[in-house]
C-alpha positions as CSV (number, residue, x, y, z in Angstrom):
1,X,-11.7,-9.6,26.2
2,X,-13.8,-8.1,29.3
3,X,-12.3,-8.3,33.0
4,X,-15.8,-9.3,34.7
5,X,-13.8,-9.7,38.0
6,X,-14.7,-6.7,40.2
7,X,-12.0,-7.8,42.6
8,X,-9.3,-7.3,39.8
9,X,-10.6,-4.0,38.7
10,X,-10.1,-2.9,42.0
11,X,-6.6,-4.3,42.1
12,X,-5.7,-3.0,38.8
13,X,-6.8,0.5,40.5
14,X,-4.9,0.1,43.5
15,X,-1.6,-0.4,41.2
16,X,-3.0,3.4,39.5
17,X,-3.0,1.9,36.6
18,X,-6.3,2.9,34.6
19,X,-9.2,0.3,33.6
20,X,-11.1,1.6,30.3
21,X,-13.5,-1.3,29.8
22,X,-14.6,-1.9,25.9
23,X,-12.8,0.5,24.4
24,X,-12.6,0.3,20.1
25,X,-9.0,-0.2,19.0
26,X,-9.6,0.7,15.6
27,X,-9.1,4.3,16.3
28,X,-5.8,3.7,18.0
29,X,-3.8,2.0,15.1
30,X,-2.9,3.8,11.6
31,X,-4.6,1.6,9.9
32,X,-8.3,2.0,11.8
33,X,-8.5,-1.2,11.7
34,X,-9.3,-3.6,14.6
35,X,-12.1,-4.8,17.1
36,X,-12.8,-4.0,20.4
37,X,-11.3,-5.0,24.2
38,X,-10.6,-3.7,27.6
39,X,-7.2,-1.5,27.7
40,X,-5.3,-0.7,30.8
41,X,-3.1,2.3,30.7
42,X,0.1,2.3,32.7
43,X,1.1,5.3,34.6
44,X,4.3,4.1,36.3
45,X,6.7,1.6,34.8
46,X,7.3,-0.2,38.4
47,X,3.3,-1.2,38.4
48,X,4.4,-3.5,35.2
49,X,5.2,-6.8,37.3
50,X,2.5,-6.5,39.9
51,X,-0.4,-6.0,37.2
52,X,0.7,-8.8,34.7
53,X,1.3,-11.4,37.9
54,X,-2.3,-10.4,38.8
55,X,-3.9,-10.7,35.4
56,X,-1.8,-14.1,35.3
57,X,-3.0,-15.2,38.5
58,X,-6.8,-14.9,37.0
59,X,-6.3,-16.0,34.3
60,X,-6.8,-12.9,32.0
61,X,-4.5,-13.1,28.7
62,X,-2.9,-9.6,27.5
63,X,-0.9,-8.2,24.4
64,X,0.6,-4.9,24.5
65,X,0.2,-1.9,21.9
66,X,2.1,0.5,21.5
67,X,1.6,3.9,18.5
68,X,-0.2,1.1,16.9
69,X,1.3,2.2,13.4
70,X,2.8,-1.2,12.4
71,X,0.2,-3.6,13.1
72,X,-2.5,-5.4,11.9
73,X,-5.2,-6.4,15.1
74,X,-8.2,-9.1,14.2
75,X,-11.6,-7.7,13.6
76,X,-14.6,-8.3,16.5
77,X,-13.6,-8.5,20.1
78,X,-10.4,-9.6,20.7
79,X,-9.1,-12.4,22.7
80,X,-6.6,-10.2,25.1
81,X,-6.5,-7.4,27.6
82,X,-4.9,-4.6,26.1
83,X,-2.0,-3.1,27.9
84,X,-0.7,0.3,27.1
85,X,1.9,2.7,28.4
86,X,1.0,6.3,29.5
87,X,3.5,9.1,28.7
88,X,5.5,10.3,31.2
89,X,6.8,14.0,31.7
90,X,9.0,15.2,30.7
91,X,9.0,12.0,28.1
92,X,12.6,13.3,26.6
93,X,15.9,14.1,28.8
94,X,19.1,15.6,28.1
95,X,22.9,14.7,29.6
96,X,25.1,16.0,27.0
97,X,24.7,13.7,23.8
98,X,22.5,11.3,25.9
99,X,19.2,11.7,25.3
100,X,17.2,9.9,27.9
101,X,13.5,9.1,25.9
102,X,10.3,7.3,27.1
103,X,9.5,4.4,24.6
104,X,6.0,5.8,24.9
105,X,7.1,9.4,23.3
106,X,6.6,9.9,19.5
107,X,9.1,8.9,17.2
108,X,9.1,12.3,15.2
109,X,8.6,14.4,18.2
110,X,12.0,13.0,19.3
111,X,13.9,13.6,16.5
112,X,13.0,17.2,16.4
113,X,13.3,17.8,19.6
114,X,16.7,16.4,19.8
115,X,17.3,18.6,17.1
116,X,16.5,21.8,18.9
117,X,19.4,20.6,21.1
118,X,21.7,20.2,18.3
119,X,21.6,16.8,18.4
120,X,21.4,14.9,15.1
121,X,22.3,11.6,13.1
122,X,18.4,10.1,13.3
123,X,16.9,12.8,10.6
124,X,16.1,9.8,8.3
125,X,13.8,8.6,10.9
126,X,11.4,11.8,11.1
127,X,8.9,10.6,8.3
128,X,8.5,7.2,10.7
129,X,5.4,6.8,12.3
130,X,4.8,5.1,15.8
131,X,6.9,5.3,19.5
132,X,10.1,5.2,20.4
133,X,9.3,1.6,21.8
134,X,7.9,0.6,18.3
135,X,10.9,1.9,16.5
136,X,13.3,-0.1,19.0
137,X,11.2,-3.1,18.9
138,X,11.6,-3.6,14.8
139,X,14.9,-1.3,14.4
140,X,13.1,0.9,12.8
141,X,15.1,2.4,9.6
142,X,14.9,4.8,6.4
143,X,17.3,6.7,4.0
144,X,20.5,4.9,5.9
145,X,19.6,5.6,9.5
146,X,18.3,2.8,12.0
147,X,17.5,4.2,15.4
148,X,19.9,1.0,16.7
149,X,22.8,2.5,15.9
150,X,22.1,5.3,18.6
151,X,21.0,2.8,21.6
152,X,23.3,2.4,24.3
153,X,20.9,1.0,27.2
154,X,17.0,-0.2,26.9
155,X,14.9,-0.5,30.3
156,X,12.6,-3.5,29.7
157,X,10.0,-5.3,31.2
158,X,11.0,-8.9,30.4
159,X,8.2,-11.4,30.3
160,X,10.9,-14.1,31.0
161,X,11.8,-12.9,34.4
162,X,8.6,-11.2,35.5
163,X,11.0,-8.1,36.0
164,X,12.2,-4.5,35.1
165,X,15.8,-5.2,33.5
166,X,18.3,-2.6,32.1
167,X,20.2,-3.9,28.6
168,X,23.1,-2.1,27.1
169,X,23.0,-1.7,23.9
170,X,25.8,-4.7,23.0
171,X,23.6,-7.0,24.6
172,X,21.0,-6.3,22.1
173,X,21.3,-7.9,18.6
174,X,19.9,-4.7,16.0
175,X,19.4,-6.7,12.2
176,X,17.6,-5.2,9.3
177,X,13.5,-4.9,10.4
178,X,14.3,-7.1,13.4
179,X,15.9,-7.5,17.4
180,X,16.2,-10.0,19.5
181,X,13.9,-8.6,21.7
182,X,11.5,-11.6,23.1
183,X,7.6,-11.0,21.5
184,X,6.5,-10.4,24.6
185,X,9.1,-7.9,25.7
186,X,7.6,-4.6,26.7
187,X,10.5,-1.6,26.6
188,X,10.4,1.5,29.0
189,X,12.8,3.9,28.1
190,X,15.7,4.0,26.0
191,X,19.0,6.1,26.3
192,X,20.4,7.4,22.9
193,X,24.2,8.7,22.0
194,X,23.7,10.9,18.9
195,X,26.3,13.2,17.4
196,X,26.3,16.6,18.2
197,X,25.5,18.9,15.0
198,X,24.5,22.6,14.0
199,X,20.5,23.2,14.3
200,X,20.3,24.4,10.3
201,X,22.1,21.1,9.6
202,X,19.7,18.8,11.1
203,X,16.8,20.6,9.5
204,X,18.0,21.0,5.9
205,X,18.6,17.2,6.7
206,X,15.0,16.9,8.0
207,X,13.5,18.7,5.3
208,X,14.9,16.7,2.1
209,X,13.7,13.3,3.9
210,X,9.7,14.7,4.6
211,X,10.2,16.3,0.4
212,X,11.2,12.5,-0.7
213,X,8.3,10.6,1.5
214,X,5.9,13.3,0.9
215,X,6.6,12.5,-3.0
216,X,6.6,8.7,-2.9
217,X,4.3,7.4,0.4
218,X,0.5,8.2,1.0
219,X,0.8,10.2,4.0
220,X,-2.2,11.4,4.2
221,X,-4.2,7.7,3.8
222,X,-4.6,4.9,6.6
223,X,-1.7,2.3,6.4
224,X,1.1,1.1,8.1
225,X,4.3,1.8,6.5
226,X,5.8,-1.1,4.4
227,X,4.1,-4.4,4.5
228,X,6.3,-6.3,3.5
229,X,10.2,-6.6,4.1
230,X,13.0,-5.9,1.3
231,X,14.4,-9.4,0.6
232,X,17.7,-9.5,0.4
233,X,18.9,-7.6,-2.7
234,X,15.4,-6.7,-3.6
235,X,12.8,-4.4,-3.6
236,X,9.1,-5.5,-2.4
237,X,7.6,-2.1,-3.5
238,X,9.6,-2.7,-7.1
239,X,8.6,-6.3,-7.6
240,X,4.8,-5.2,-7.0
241,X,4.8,-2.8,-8.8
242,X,6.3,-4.5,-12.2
243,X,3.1,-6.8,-11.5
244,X,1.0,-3.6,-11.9
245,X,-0.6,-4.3,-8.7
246,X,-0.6,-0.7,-7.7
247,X,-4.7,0.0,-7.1
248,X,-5.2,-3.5,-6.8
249,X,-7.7,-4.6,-3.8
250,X,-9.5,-7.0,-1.6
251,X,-12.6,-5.2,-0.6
252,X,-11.7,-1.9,0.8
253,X,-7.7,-2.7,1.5
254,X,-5.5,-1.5,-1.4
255,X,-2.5,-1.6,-3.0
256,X,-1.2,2.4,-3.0
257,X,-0.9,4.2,-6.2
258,X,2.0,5.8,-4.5
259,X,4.0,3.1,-3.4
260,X,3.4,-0.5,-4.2
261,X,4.5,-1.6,-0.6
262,X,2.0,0.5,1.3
263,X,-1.5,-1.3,1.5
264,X,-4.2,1.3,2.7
265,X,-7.7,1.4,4.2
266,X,-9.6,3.2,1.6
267,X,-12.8,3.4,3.4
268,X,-13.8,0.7,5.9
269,X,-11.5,-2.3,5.2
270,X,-11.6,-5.4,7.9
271,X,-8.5,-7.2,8.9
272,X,-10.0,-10.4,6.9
273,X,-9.8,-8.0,3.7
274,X,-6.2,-7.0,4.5
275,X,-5.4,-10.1,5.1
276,X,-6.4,-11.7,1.7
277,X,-4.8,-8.8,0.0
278,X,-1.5,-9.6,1.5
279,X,-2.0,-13.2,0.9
280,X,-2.8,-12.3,-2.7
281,X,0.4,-10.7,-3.7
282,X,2.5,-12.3,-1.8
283,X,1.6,-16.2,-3.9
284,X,2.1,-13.2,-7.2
285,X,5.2,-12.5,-6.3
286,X,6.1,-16.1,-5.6
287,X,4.9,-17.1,-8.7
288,X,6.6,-14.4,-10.5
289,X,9.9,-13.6,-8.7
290,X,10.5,-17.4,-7.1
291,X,10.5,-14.8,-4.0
292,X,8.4,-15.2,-0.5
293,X,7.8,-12.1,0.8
294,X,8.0,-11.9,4.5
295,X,5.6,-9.4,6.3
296,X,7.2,-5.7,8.2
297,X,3.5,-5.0,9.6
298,X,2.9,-7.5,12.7
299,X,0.3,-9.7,12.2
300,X,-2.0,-10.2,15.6
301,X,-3.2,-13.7,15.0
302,X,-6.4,-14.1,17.2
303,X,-6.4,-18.2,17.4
């Protein structure tokens, strides 16, 4: 999507917020994978409501990306502005065990740094790729943690209302892989309650999770995380791999031959290949298991 209006684009730039016209999305999700659009980076959280009621008013549709490490965007140029939050600075602050953290800040980052104030309890999450707001946004979980547990207020922009809200944690439902965020939900900043906890404690903790995905995930290959969710009881990763799907691929999109729920890029894979691999072992696993798989990466559907 282009903004040909040069009205808007001077509009947009009034509200600071910056205008990067064509810009190759590819690059900006773990997957590389993705076509091509305008993105507007927001500075300051307050322009939020101003710039979507003026790219509403012309008409200009918009999704927002976050780390980009849990999605799946259509190949060629894509039918939406792009809107994406800047960091701000400092993008973590600390009240005692409140942690006050920018959704835009990196997951990992975080947890370390929390940990340098002896503040623990999300060690399981280190490995997890993505922002803060990506983490809320699915609960993101491993080894027993899910950052949900920890949230006590999330600021918001809420398509809904057209406004900046502020939810407290209880007003926010936290399930497995899911919230009840609206889709179209963008999150700001987030305040965290995590125990306090000795330094060396935190980082032995730290340390055994990175040993166990270094010796079971492809870290060092383009993908994004679990495709699929666990079904209830079950493993995804297991049931693939008893299919002896591992390796098996749709162009260049692949099953890992680490873990069986990790699909990877292995060279220059389009969304259509990824697609039909997912598609592919999902009707397997059906066939076999009487199972349907429901997808963990988020799907951008381009009709």
């Amino acid at each position: 999507m282009r903004i040909s209006d040069p009205k808007l684009i001077a509009a947009i730039g009034v509200l600071g917020v910056g205008y990067k016209p064509g810009v190759s999305l590819a690059p900006k999700t773990s997957l590389e994978i993705g076509g091509s659009s305008d993105v507007l980076q927001i500075h300051k959280h307050d322009s939020l409501p101003e710039l979507i009621h003026l790219l509403k008013q012309a008409g200009v549709p918009h999704r927002f990306l976050g780390g980009g490490s849990n999605v799946l965007l259509p190949d060629g140029e894509l039918p939406w502005v792009i809107l994406q939050l800047s960091r701000q600075d400092p993008d973590v602050r600390f009240d005692g065990n409140n942690v006050f953290v920018d959704c835009a800040a990196d997951l990992g980052r975080t947890v370390t740094t929390c940990a340098k104030h002896d503040l623990g309890g999300m060690e399981g999450l280190i490995g997890v790729p993505g922002s803060i707001g990506g983490a809320l946004r699915m609960n993101a979980g491993a080894y027993g943690t899910q950052i949900g547990t920890f949230v006590r207020e999330v600021q918001v922009y809420r398509a809904g209302t057209g406004r900046i809200e502020t939810l407290r944690g209880a007003e926010i439902n936290f399930e497995y892989r899911h919230t009840s965020f609206a889709p179209d939900d963008i999150m700001l900043s987030v305040r965290l309650e995590l125990p306090s906890k000795p330094y060396s404690e935190i980082l032995q903790g730290i340390r055994i999770c990175n040993e166990k995905r270094r010796a079971s995930q492809p870290l060092n290959q383009k993908s994004a995380g679990c495709i699929f969710k666990n079904p209830p009881g079950g493993s995804a990763g297991r049931m693939i791999d008893e299919l002896g799907l591992k390796g098996h691929s749709v162009g260049d999109a692949r099953v890992s031959d680490r873990h069986a729920n990790f699909f990877i890029n292995a060279g220059h894979a389009s969304c259509a290949d990824m697609l039909a691999l997912i598609a592919d072992v999902r009707q397997r696993v059906r066939d076999r298991y009487g199972v349907e798989l429901e997808e963990e990466v988020i799907v951008w559907k381009a009709q």
